[in-house]
N, C-alpha and C positions, 0 to 999 in steps of 0.2 A: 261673513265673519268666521274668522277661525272655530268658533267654540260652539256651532250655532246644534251641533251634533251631541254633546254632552249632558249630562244627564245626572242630578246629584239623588240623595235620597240625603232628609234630614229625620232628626228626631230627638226627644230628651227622654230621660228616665233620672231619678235623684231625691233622694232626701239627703239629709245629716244626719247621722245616727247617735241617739246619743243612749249606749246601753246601760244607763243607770236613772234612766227617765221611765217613771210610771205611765205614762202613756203608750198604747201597744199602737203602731202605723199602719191603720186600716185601710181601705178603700176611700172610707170617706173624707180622711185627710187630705186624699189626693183631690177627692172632686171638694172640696172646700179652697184648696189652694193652686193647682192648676193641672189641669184635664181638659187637654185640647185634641178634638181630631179633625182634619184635614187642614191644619192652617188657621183655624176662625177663632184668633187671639183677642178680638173685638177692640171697643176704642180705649180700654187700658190692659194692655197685655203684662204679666208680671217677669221681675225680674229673669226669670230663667225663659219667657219668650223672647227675648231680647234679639241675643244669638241666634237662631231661626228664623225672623224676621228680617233679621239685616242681614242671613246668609240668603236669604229669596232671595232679596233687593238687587244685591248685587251680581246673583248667578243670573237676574232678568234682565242687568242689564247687561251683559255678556252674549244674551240672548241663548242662554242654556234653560234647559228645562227644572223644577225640583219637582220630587213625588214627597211629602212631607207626611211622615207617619206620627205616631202617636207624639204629642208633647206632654208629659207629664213630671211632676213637683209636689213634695208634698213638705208641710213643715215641720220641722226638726220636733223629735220624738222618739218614743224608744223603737226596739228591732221594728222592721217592716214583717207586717205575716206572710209565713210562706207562701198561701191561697195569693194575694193580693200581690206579691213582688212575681209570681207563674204567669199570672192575668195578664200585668203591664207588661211583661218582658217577653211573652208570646204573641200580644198585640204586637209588639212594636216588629218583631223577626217577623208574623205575615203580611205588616203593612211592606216588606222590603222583602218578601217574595214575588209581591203583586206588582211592585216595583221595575222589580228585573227584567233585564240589565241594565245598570246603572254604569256608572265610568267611576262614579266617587262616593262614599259616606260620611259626612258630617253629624257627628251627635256632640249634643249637651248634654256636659254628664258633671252631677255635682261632685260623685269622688268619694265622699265617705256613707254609703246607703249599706246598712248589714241586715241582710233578709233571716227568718229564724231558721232559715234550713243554708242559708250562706254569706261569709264574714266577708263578701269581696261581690257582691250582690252586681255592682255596674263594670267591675273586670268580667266577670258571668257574660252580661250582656255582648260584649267586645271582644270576648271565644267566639261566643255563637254568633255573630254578624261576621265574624273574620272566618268561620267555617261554610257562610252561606253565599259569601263572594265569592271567596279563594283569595291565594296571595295576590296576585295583580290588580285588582282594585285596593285603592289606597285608601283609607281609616284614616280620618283626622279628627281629633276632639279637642273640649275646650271644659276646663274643672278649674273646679271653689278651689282655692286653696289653702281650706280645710280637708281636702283631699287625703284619703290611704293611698300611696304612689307605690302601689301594690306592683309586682312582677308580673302579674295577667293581664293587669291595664296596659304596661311598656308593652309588653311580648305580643302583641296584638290588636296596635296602633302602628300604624307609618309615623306619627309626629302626636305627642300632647301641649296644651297650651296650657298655664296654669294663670290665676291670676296674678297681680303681682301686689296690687293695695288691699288693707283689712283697715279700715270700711271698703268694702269693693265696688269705688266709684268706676272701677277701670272695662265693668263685664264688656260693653259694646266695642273696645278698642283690643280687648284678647279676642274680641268673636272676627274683627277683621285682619287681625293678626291669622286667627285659623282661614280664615278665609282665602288670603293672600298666598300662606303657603302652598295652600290644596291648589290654586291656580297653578302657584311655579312649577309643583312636583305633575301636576296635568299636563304642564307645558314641554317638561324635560329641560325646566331649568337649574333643578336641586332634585337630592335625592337626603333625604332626609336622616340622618341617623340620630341615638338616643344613648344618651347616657345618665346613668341615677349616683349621685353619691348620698348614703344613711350618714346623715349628722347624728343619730343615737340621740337625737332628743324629745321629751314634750315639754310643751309650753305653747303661751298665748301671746302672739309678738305682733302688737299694734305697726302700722306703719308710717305714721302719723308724727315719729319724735325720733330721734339718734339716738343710737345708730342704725337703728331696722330702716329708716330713708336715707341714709346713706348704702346701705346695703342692696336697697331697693335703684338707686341710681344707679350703681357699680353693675348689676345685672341689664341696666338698660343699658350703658355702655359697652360692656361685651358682646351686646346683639349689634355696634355696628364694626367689630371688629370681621378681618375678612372669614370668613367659613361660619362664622357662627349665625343660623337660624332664628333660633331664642332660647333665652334664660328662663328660667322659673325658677319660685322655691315652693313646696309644698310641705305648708306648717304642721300640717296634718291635722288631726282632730282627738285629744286628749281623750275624750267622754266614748270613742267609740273601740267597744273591747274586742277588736281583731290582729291577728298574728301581725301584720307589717304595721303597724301603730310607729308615729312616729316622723320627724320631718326631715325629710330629702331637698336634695337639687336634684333638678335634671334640666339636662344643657342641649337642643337639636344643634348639629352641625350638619353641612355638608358632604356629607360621604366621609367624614374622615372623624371614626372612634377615637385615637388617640388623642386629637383637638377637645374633642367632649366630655372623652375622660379627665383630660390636664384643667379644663376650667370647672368643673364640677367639683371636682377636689379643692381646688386653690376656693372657690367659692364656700365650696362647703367647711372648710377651714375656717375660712373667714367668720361664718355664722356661730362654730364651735367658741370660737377665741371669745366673741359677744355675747355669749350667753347669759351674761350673768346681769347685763345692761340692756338686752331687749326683752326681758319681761317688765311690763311698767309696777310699780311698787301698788300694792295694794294694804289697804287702810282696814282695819277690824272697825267693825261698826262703833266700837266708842271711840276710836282715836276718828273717826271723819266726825261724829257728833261733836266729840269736843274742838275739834278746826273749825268746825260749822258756828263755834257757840262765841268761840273766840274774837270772831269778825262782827265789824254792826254793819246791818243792810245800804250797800251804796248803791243800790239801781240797777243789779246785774248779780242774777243768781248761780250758788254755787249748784254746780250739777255731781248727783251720788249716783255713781254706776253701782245697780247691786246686780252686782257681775255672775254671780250662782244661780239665780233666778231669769237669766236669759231662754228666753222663747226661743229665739233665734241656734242654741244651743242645745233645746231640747228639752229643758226645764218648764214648768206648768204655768210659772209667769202668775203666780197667787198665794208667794209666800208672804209671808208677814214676819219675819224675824226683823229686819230692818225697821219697816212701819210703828212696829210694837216698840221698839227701845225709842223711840222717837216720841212715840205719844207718854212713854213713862219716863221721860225725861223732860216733861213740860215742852219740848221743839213747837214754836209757833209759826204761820209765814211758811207752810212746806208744801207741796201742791205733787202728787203721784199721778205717773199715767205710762200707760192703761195698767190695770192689774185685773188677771183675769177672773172674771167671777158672773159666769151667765145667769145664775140663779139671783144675784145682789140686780144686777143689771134691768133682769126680767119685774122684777121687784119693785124698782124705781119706775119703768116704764109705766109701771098698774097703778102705781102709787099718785104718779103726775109732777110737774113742776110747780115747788114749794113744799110739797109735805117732808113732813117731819116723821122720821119710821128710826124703831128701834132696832137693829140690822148685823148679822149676821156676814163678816166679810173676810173674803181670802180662807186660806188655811184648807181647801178642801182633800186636797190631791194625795193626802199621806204625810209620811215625819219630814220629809223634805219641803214640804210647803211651810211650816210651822203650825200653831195655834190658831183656829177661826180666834178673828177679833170681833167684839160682841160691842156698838157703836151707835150713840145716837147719830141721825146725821137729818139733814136735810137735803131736799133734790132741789140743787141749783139749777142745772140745766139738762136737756135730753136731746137727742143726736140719734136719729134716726139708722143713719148711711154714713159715718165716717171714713174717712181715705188721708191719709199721708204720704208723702213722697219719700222713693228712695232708690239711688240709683238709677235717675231716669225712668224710674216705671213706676205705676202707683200701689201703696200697701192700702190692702183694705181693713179697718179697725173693728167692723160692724156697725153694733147698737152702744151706743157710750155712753153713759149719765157720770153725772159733776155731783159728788156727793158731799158735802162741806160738812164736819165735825169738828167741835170745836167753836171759836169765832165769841162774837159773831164779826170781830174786827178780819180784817187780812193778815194783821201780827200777831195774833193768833188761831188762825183755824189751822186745821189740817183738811187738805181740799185732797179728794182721792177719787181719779176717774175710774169706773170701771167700763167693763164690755165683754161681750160674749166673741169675739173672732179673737182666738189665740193670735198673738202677735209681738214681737220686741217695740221699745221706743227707736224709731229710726229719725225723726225729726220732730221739733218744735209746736207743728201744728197737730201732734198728736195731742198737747194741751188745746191748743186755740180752736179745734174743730170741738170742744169740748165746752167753749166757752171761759176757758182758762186765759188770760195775757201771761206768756213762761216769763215777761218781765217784770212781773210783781212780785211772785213770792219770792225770799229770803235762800229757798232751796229747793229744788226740783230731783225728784227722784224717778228716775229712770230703769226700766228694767231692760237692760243691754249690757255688749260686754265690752265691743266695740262700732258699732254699724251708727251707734248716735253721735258716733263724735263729728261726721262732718256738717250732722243740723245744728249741735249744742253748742258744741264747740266757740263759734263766733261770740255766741250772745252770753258766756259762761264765762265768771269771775275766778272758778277754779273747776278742773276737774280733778276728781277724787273717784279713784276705783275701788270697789267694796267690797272686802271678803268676808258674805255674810255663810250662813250654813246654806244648801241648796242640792238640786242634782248638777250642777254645773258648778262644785265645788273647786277653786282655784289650787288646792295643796294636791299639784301633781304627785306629787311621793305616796300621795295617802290613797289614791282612786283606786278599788278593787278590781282589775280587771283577772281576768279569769283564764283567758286565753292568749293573754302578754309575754312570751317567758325571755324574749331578749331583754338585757339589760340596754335602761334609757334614764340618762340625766332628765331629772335631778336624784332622782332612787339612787343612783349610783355614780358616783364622784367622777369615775375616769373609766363610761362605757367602750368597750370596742366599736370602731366606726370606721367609713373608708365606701369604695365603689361596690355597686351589687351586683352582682353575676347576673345578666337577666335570661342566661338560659337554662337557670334552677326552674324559671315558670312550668 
């Protein structure tokens, strides 16, 4: 076999940064959500193992070799610390010294990770791997696209793959996209080139409704026009306060810049022109109460994105602004999960199924959590080892207790899961592993922003997005960032925008 000489080295490194989250990204975030070395992803590998597994797969059967160095993940949260972002990032350069020679590097890289001593933390990485091969070995990578499409990422990549869906059902078809081209550009059938156009914007642009799926088509059809490689868009990441903030295209072509240039422009044009229709409308928490109050229960519950309080964003996921206007508004029939609370959790477990405890819930984290809610409740059920799916890989929930206050009917309790493993609502059986049916209560409230929409979605009378108070605050105009100074819509009506120079890096 041709390839039987070849020799990959893989790895990940990545969080989401989200620099207005009280939580600092230690160590132990990583080894809580994933911290893999030599490969040993076990029988439910997460999300960000995905890519690494299906690029083994396929370089085995090729009958190539891979040397797979550190895989590591942690969950969105504030900066990563310097000590802890040195650690992984030095693991992963000697796993890929031990390595050497290699012919090719493949890494998973989420895209938006800001370490406290650097705003561009996984471009870092992708200097120093592009200094420890040299130019002739080829760099190919595959990013969230929640990604910074920073100028050290391009400048320092043969080819990036971004994703293209928010809910990101798509990880394992962008991981054989990267895969596929690293063959071609192996084989000397393409030579990869890269172009960025800055849309000047931030915002959160579900892909799920028109025109961001029509947008999202239009970039699949350019990849089969001839020269072009792949399309991406990188929406960027609002919450994360570094200089290239902000959402790009970037278009691989074959050898030929001007192709990459001209569809990245017309593309990115095209996202400018929509701006104003690909953010989905968001509801203040008494305008979704009162849509909520308006309707009588038909068998199919409304689902409440409190969209600020996304885990998945970087938020503590144990606010109670929502919750509270809900219980002081008489709302009955409403069922939450998870919300994060290890001490409620721990509580419940000691306490047993059926007691009746006066309880202390949410609100820990600081002003962004809101108010602890002070609650009688009782322990309807407990949940030792919870898991949900998402995106073909399983989320772990932890330890989850069903706490019911209220009732004692269904049309009116307020049923509110906790649990001690930070985590967003990604699916359904985030209730039902809780002992919840999501098809009884009146309303389900969700703490996500978009990743629930492909489990709720189906079985949801309406969805409603929520802009409650939070660190994952929706009113981009208002977010303090600190280290932003280009002007970005919506701050600014008619920002300058166009292609970036990528030999500023």
């Amino acid at each position: 076999m041709p390839y039987m000489s070849r020799r990959l080295f893989t790895a990940c490194l990545g969080t989401e940064t989200n620099s207005f989250s009280p939580i600092p990204t230690g160590m132990s975030v990583f080894e809580q959500t994933m911290l893999v070395r030599g490969g040993q992803h076990g029988d439910r590998p997460g999300l960000f193992g995905v890519p690494l597994l299906r690029w083994k797969q396929q370089a085995q059967a090729l009958g190539w070799t891979v040397a797979e160095g550190l895989a590591c993940f942690a969950a969105p949260a504030g900066n990563t610390t310097q000590a802890t972002h040195a650690a992984l990032r030095d693991e992963i350069l000697a796993d890929l010294q031990r390595a050497m020679p290699v012919d090719a590097v493949l890494l998973n890289l989420h895209g938006a990770m800001i370490a406290d001593a650097d705003p561009d933390a996984e471009g870092d990485l992708l200097a120093r791997v592009r200094a420890l091969v040299g130019p002739a070995v080829p760099i190919g990578a595959e990013l969230d696209l929640h990604c910074h499409l920073s100028r050290q990422k391009v400048a320092n990549a043969d080819f990036l793959v971004i994703y293209k869906h928010y809910p990101h059902v798509d990880v394992a078809e962008r991981a054989d996209e990267v895969f596929s081209l690293m063959r071609r550009m192996l084989d000397g059938e393409v030579k990869p080139t890269m172009a960025v156009y800055d849309c000047a914007m931030l915002g959160i642009y579900p892909t799920t409704a028109e025109p961001m799926s029509g947008l999202v088509a239009r970039m699949t059809a350019l990849e089969a026009e001839p020269g072009v490689l792949s399309v991406s868009l990188a929406h960027g990441f609002p919450w994360g306060d570094t200089p290239e903030l902000g959402t790009r295209v970037l278009v691989v072509t074959d050898g030929d810049a001007r192709l990459a240039a001209r569809h990245a422009s017309e593309l990115g044009e095209a996202i400018w022109a929509a701006r104003d229709a690909i953010v989905p409308h968001f509801y203040s928490i008494e305008e979704a109460i009162d849509r909520l109050q308006a309707h009588e229960p038909d068998g199919r519950p409304f689902v409440l994105a409190d969209t600020a309080d996304n885990p998945g964003i970087g938020a503590a996921g144990d606010s109670t602004f929502l919750l509270r206007r809900l219980i002081e508004r008489g709302v009955g029939g409403i069922a939450l999960s998870p919300l994060w609370d290890p001490v409620a959790t721990a509580l419940a477990f000691d306490a047993g199924l059926g007691a009746r405890l006066a309880m202390r819930i949410g609100g820990k984290l600081g002003p962004a959590s809101g108010a602890a809610l002070d609650l009688e409740v009782q322990v309807m059920a407990l949940t030792p080892d919870a898991w949900q799916p998402f995106g073909g890989a399983m989320a772990p929930l932890g330890r989850v207790a069903w706490l019911r206050a209220g009732g004692p009917g269904d049309e009116q309790a307020i049923d509110i899961v906790v649990n001690d493993h930070r985590v967003q609502s990604f699916h359904p059986d985030c209730f039902r592993v809780a002992g919840i049916d999501p098809l009884r209560p009146k309303a389900l409230v969700v703490k996500s922003t978009q990743h629930f929409h492909g489990g709720f979605a189906p079985i949801a009378r309406e969805v409603l997005y929520v802009s409650a108070p939070g660190a994952g605050s929706m009113d981009m105009a208002a977010l303090p960032h600190r280290t932003v100074h280009r002007e970005l819509w919506p701050r600014v009506a008619a920002p300058a925008r166009g292609l970036v120079d990528m030999t500023e890096a």
